[in-house]
N, C-alpha and C positions, 0 to 999 in steps of 0.2 A: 512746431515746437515753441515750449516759451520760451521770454529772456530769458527769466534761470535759470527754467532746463536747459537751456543754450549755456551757460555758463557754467553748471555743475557738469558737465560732460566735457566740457573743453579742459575745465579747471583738474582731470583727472590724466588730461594728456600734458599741460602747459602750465608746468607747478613744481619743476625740479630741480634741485640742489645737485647737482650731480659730483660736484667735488668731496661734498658731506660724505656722500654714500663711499666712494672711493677709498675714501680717507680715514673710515671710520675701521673698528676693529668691528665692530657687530651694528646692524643696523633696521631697527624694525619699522612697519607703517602700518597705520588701520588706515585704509579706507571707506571702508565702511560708517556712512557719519549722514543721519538726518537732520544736520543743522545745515540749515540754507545758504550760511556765513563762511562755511569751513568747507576749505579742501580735504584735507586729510592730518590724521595726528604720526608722529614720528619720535623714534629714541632713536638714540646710538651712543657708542661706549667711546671716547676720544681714544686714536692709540698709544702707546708708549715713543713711541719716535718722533710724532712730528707734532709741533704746538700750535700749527697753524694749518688755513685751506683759501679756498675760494669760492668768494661766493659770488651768482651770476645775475642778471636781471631778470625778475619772474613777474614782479606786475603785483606780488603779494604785501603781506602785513607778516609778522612770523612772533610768536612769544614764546622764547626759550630759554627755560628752567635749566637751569647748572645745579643739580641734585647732591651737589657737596653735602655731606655730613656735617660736617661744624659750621659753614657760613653759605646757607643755599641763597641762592640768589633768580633774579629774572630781567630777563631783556626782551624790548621790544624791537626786534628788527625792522626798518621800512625796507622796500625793495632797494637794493642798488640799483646805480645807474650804468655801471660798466662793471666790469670783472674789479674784483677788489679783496684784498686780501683779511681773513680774518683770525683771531686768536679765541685758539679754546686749551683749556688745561689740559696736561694729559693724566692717562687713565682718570676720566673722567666720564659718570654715567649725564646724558644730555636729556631731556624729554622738551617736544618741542609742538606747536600747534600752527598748522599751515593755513591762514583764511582765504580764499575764493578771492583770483586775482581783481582786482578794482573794486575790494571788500576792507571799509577801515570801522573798527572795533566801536562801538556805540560809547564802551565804557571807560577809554581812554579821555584822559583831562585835558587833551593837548590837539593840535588840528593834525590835519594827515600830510600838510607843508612840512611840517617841523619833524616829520620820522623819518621822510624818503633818505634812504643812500644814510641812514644816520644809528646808533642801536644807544635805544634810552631806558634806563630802572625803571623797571617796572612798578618802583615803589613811590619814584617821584614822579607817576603820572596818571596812578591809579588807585583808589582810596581800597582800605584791604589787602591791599596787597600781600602782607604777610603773609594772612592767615593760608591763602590759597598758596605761596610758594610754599609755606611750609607742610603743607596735606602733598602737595606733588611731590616735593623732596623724600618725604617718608612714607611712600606707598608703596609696596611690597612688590609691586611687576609693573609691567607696562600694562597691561591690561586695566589695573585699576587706578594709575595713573588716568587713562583715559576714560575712565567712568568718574570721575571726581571734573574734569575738564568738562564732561560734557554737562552734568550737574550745573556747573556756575555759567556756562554759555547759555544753558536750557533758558536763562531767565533775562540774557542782554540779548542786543541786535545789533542791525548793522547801521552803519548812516551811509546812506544815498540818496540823492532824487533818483525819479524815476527816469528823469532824460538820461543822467548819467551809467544806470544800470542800463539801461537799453543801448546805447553805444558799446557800452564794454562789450555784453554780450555780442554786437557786430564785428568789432574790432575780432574779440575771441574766434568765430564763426571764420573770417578772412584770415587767420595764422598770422595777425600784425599787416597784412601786407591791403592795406587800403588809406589811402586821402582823405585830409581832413576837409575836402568838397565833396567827395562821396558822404562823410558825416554832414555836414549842410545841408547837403539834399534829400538825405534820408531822413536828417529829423524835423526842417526846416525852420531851423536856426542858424543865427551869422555866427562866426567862424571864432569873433570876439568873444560871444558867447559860450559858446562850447569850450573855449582854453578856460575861460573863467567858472565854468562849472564842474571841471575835471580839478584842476587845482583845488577849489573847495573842496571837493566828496573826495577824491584819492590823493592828491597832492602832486599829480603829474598831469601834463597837458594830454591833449590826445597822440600827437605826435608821441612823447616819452613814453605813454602808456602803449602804443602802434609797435615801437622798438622794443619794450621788454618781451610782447608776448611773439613777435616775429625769432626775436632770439631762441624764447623756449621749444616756438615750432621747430627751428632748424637741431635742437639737440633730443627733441623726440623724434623726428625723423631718423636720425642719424643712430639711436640706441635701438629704435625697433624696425626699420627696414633696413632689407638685405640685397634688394634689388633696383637701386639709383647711383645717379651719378651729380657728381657736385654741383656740376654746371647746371643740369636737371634743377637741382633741388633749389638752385640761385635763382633760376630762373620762376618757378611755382610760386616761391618769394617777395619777387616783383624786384630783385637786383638789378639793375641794370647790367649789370655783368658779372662773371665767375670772380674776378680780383677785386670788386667791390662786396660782394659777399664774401669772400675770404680773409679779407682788411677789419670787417664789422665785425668777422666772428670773433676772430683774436683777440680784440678791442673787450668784446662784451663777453669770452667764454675763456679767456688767457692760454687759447692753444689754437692752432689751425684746425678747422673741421678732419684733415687725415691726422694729427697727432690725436685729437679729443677720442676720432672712430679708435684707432690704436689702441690708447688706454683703457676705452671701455672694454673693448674684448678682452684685453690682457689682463683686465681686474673682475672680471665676468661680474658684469657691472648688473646683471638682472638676479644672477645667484647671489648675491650680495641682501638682496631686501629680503627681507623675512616679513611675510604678510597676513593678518590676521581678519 
């Protein structure tokens, strides 16, 4: 398999928001998407009760349209670094574009340092900008929300070196759970190296980028099998132990792995996505 087919396959397991979905009143995704760059495109309607969520460490880039009527706007999300709270309006329709974990935007003005854990106008960092909130903003469905998206992606790329795409897709391949001397030796580069080349292309070292995507494995695990055990799944992880996985999860998912499984089922957390 290649690096990107290595990485478009992972990026469809270790790419989720799972508070968003929760949280939302309605919430749709295409996955279906032959841009190299992109995970998957996503809406949801904000609900009337709560003005805020959480969002978790995924290793992404995210640009999401607040389809306000009278004042549409855009944010560039970088990945957080731990569990962290965020603000959305309510009854509010969202449309949003998920890119291919350790994928940073070609046509962004700004380095990929400067977005992590951060969410910047999309107008002060990218020329045009209007015109394309404003075509998302008044697009009649999701559907053609994501035909106009994919239109203006068809024609940028992504920035990576090649060394850096090929580690991600390892790191991805491993669920997080590998050494930054297994990366030295795999690609046979010092170790100075590779932190300095993760920071330029995605803005996180190997380690931070190791931690987001070991996070997403343990909350895909956890939403789609039904036959494991925590200590099991700490351990597949490379935990050292079940209370050192349970410490990180809280930290980077703001619930225990038994509260996070709880809520999922009690919000039927798969019936929830409407898929196209």
């Amino acid at each position: 398999m290649s690096d990107l087919a290595s990485i478009c396959r992972v990026a469809g397991i270790h790419s989720k928001q799972p508070w968003f979905v929760m949280n939302a009143d309605h919430f749709f995704a295409d996955l279906k998407t032959d841009n190299p760059s992109v995970s998957h495109f996503y809406s949801f309607q904000s609900g009337a009760s709560a003005d805020s969520t959480i969002a978790v460490p995924d290793g992404c880039i995210d640009l999401l349209f607040d389809c306000d009527s009278e004042a549409p706007s855009a944010t560039v999300c970088g990945t957080t670094l731990e569990a962290k709270v965020v603000q959305f309006h309510k009854n509010r329709r969202y449309f949003g574009v998920r890119f291919l974990p350790g994928t940073f935007p070609d046509f962004l003005d700004t380095t990929a340092t400067e977005v992590i854990d951060k969410q910047c106008d999309l107008k002060d960092i990218m020329k045009g900008a209007s015109r394309l909130i404003d075509d998302i903003s008044t697009a009649n469905s999701f559907v053609e929300q994501v035909s106009i998206i994919k239109g203006f992606l068809s024609k940028k790329q992504a920035r990576a070196s090649n060394l850096t795409t090929q580690l991600v897709a390892k790191i991805c391949q491993h669920q997080g759970n590998i050494q930054i001397q297994d990366l030295v030796e795999y690609s046979g580069y010092t170790a100075r190296t590779l932190e300095r080349k993760f920071k330029d292309d995605i803005g996180l070292t190997p380690k931070g980028f190791s931690r987001a995507i070991r996070c997403q494995s343990a909350i895909y695990h956890i939403n789609h099998q039904q036959d494991f055990t925590f200590g099991g799944l700490a351990f597949d992880l490379g935990f050292s132990d079940q209370s050192h996985f349970l410490r990180e999860f809280k930290k980077l998912v703001s619930a225990t792995p038994l509260e996070f499984q709880n809520q999922v089922k009690q919000t039927t957390y798969h019936d929830r996505i409407h898929t196209y």
